[in-house]
Phi, psi and omega in degrees: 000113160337127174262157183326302175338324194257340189278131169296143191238159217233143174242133173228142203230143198244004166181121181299357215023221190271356190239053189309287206307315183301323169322323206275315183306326186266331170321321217278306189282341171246013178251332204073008183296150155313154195285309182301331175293298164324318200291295143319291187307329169277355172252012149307013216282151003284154147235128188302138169253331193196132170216146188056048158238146198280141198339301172333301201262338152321312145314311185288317179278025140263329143339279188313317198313296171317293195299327184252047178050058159226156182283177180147130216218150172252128177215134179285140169309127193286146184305138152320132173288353160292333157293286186322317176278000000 
């Protein structure tokens, strides 16, 4: 069994608040997308931001998500069911 630490985990972001541009800016630094693109994806919400990273780095960009007001969660990735047996 995997400890929590190894399943990849996905960031979402569930709401931009009032500070959309800034939102679309950190999106921006952590996906590498064009800024318009970063832009759509936060007033798109909820949106996948990250997907499949580890728990560390997933915390940190919600962080980040979170320090300019916007909402935004980490959730693991469900085990395959193919693993499991």
């Amino acid at each position: 069994m995997a400890n929590r630490g190894d399943v990849p985990h996905d960031v979402l972001l569930t709401d931009p608040g009032a500070r959309v541009l800034d939102v679309a800016q950190v999106v921006r630094r952590l996906t590498g997308l064009s800024l318009w693109r970063s832009k759509v994806l936060a007033t798109q919400v909820p949106a996948r931001i990250l997907e499949g990273v580890l728990q560390e780095d997933a915390e940190a960009a919600v962080a980040a998500l979170r320090d300019v007001g916007a909402q935004a969660e980490v959730r693991a990735q469900p085990e395959p069911e193919f693993v499991k047996a």
